[in-house]
N, C-alpha and C positions, 0 to 999 in steps of 0.2 A: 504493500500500500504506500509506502514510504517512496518505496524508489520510482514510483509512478506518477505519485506530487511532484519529486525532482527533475522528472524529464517531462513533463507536462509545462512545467515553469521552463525548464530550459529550451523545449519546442517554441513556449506561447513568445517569450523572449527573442528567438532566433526567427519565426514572424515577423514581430516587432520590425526588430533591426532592418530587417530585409523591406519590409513595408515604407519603412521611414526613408530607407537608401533611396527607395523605387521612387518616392515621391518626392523627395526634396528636389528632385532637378524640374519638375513644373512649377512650384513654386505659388501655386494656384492664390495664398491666402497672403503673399509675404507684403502684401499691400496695406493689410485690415489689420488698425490700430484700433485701443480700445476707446472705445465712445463713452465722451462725459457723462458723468450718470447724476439722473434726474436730483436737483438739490434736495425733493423732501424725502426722496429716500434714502439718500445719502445720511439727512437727519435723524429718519427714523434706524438706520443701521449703526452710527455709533448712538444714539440712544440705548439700542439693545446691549451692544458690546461693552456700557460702563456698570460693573458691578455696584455702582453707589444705593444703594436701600430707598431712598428718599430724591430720585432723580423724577424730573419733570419731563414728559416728552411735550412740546407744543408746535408741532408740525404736523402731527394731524391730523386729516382733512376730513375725519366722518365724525358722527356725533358718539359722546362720551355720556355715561349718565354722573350723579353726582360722586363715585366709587370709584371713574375714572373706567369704565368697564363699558365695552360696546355695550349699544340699546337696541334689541327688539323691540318694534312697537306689539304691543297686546293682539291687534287687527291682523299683522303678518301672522301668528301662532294661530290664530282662529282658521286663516285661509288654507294653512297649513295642511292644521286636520282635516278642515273640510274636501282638500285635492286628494287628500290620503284614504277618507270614508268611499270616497263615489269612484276614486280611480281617475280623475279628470284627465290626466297627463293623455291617456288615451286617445283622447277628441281631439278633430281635425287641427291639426297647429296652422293650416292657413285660416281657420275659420278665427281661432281662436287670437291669431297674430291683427287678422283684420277688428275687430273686435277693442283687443289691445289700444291698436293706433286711435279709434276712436273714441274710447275714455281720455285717452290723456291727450287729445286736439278738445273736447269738452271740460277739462281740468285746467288747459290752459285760457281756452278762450272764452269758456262759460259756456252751461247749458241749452243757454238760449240762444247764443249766438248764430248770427246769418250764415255763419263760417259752416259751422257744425246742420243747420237745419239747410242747408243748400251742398253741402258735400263738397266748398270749395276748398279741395287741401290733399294735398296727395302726401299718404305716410305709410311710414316702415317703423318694423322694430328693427332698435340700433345695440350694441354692445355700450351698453351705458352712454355715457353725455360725449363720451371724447371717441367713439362709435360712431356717433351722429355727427362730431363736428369733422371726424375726416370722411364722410360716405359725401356729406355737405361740400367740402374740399374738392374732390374729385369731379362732385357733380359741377361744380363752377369750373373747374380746369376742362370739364368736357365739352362745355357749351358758353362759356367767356376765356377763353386758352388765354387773351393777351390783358386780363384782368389784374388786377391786385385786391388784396386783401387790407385793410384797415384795423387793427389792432388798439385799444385802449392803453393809453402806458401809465401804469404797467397793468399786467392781464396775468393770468395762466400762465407759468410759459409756456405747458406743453402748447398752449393754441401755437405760439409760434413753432414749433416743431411741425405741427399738425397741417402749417397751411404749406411749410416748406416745402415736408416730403411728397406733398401733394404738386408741388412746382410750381406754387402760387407766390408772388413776391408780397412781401409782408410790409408795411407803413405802418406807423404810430401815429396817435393822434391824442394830444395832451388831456390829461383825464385828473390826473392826483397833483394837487399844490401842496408841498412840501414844507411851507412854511406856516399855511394853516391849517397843513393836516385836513385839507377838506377838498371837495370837489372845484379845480379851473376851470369852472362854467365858460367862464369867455375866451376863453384859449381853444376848450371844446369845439365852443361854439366857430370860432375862425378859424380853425382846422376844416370843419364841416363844409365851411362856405368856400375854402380854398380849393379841398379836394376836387378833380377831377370830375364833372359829372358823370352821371353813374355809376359810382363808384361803388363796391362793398364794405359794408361797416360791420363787424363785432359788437357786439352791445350786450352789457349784463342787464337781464331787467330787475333783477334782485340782487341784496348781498353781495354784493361784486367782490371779486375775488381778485386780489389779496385785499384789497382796502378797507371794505368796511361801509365802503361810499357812495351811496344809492342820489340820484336827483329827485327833487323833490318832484312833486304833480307839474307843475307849470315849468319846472323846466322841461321833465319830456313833451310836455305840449310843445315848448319851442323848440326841441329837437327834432319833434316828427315833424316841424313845420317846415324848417331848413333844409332838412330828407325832401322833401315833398318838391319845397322849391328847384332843389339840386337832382335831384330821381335817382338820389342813391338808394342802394338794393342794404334793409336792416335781417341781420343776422340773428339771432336772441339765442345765447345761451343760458338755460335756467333750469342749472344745478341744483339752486338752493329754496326754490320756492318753498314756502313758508318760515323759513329762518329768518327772513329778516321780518316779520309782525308779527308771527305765528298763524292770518290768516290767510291763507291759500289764494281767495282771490284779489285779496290788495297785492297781493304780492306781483299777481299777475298783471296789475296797472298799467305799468310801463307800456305792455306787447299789448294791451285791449284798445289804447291810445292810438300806436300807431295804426292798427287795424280799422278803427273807428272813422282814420283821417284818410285809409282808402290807399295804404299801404300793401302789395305783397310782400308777406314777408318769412323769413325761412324759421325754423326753431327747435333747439337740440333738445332733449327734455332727460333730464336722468332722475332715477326711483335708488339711486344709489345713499342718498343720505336721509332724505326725510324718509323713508319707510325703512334703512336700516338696513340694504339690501347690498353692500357693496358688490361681493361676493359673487354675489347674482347677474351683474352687468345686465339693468335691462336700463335701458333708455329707449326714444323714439324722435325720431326727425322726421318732422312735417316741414311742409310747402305749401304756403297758399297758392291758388291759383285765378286766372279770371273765371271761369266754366268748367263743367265736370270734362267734358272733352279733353281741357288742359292739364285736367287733374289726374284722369288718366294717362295721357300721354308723359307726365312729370314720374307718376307710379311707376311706370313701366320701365323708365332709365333709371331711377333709385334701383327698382329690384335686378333689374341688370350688371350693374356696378355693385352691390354687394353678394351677390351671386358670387362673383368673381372674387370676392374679397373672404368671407366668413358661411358664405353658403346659404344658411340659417343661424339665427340665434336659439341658444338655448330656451326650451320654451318651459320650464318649470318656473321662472323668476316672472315669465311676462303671465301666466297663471295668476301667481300672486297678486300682483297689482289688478287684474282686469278683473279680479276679483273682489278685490278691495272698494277699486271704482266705479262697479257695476252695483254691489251691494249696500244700500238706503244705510243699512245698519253697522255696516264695519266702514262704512266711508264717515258715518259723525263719527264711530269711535276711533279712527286715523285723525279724524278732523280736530279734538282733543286731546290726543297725544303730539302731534305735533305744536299745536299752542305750548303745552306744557316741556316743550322740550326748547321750545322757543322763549318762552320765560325764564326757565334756566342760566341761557346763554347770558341772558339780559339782566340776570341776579349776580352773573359772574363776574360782569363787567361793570356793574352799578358799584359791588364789593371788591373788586380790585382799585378803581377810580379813588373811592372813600379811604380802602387803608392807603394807598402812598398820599394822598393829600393828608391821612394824621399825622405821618412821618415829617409833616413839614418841607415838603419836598418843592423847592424852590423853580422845578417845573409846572408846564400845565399840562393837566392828564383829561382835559374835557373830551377832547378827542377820541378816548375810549369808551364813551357812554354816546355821543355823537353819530360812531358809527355803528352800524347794525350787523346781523348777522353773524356766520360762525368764525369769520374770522377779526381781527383788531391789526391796522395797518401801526403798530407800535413807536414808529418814528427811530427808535434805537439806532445806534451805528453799527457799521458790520464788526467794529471793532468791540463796541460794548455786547455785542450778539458774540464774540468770541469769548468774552470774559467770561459772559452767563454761562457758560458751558463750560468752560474750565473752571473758573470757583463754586462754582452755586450748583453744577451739572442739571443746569436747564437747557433743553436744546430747541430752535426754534431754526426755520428759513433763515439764508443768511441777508434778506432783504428787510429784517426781522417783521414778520407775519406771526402775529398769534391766534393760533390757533384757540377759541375759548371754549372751545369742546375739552381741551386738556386741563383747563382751570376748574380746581373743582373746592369745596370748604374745606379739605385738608390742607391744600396746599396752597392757596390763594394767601394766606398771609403771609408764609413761606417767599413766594412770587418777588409780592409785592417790597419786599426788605430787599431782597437781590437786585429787584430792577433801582431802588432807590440807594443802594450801596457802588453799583457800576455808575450811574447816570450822578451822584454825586463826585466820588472821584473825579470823571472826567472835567465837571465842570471846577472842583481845586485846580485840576492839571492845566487846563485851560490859562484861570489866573492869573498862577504861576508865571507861565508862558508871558 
């Protein structure tokens, strides 16, 4: 038995050798260096790798409850059993994918809407939010090849990945003022008006990611209005609906607005955060159209183009939700769980704000009660975002982004001494200087 492992290893080796000799003179791979890897996973991988007891992760990106522990909502566990009772997964998955698309084009644009009671909107299930926004990418690279892409600065990054590999040139267009931490309306706004007619815009219509920083009602009135003037084509990625109010259809404001003012407009939709479903990758990408004719003919090149790409999506996740949003009774009780988890976020940030202002902390922190949803665009430097992580072992984005899913009453007071312990220093250091 012995001498049979030794010449099995000595075989499997003299393969090897022989394999690697044969190949190395092609050469096939000697091009392919390693690719920068994505900054929140970067954060969330030394996060894992520092043994400290008491270490903070706030990079983040799904919801936390107060234990710091993923959240099932109640409503997913109901749909659950109920797929598991009747055997659902069985039933047609094109029936049940069209089905899908159509709760959450009714989730986005309301009930009543003309969109939904006239069928103007041609949609797919997508592999979550960033699914949607490259299936979205291609389809513009298919049918505008010599287009570009419009970007909020800053955004996502993957979106810029997303429109790159798509062979979409990417532009920014000023979003976050730096100095009061709040939304450069007017910069926005003559970005809009500069751009290129017809151009494609990115737009969050909720919780915007990384900031925190949503426009008020009247300003998207004067965005859709400038769109309208200009015939640029709005994008809406909306990750986070209900995070930033907790109700579903305020949140939806923004994209009812431009719809209202006679907009097409495109829409990535993910069920990755508020229903707790990372895991799961469902989203969907709708299209409005002018006529079912168009909305067809719009169906037809989506399912074409992801044909190609993922085939079908897994159809146990889009189950869930079309369940959820089909169902009177598990849609109020989704409707209350996410309020409540959206309260949360808003208790974490009310109570972070309150303790570094006890601390005397000769900064202003309104900025973190200001902006909404899951994340807090922090203002930190990449240098005090370094600190945090080597003294304090907090780790966050290095554009520092917090995450306030990770903020929770154990450790918010915690938080709050280290961000006032770094942000003090610097301003001695300064001083000094």
């Amino acid at each position: 038995m012995i001498m049979m492992m030794i010449l099995s290893r000595y075989f499997n080796s003299r393969t090897a050798r022989r394999f690697v000799s044969t190949c190395s003179g092609h050469g096939w791979w000697d091009k392919v260096r390693v690719a920068p890897k994505d900054p929140t996973v970067k954060v969330n991988e030394s996060f894992l790798a520092d043994p400290f007891p008491h270490k903070i992760n706030l990079g983040v990106g799904t919801y936390r409850d107060d234990d710091g522990k993923p959240f099932t909502p109640q409503c997913v566990g109901d749909a659950e059993a109920k797929i598991n009772r009747y055997k659902l997964e069985e039933t047609n998955s094109s029936e049940v994918s069209s089905k899908f698309v159509m709760e959450s084009v009714k989730l986005a644009y309301g009930n009543d809407s003309f969109v939904v009671r006239e069928g103007l909107y041609a949609g797919v299930p997508t592999l979550s939010g960033t699914g949607a926004c490259r299936l979205f990418a291609e389809f513009q690279r298919n049918f505008y090849p010599d287009s570009q892409i419009h970007l909020p600065d800053p955004t996502w990054p993957n979106h810029h990945n997303i429109w790159s590999q798509a062979q979409i040139p990417v532009k920014t267009f000023h979003y976050y003022d730096p100095y009061t931490k709040g939304l450069d309306f007017d910069a926005l706004i003559s970005d809009v008006k500069n751009a290129p007619d017809s151009s494609f815009f990115l737009l969050h219509p909720c919780a915007h990611n990384p900031t925190g920083i949503d426009p008020t009602e009247e300003q998207w009135r004067e965005i859709s209005y400038q769109f309208k003037v200009k015939n640029h084509f709005p994008f809406f990625d909306m990750a986070y609906q209900g995070f930033s109010s907790g109700d579903l259809d305020k949140d939806a404001a923004a994209l009812r607005i431009f719809v209202e003012d006679g907009h097409l407009v495109g829409l990535a939709q993910s069920f990755a955060k508020n229903m707790g479903l990372f895991g799961h990758k469902v989203g969907c990408l709708s299209v409005l159209t002018r006529d079912i004719k168009q909305a067809a003919a719009v169906k037809s090149q989506l399912e074409h183009i992801f044909h190609s790409m993922y085939s079908s999506p897994p159809i146990h996740g889009i189950l869930l939700v079309t369940m959820i949003l089909s169902d009177p009774t598990m849609k109020e009780q989704w409707k209350k769980e996410i309020k409540i988890m959206a309260n949360r976020i808003r208790a974490m940030r009310t109570t972070l704000r309150r303790n570094l202002e006890d601390l005397d902390s000769s900064f202003s922190w309104e900025h973190i009660t200001n902006q909404v949803g899951m994340f807090c665009f922090s203002g930190l430097t990449p240098d005090q975002v370094k600190y945090l992580e080597k003294q304090f072992h907090i780790y966050m984005s290095p554009d520092a982004r917090i995450s306030m899913a990770g903020v929770t009453p154990s450790n918010v007071n915690y938080l709050a001494n280290a961000i006032h312990q770094v942000t003090r220093i610097s301003e001695e250091t300064s001083v000094c200087m």
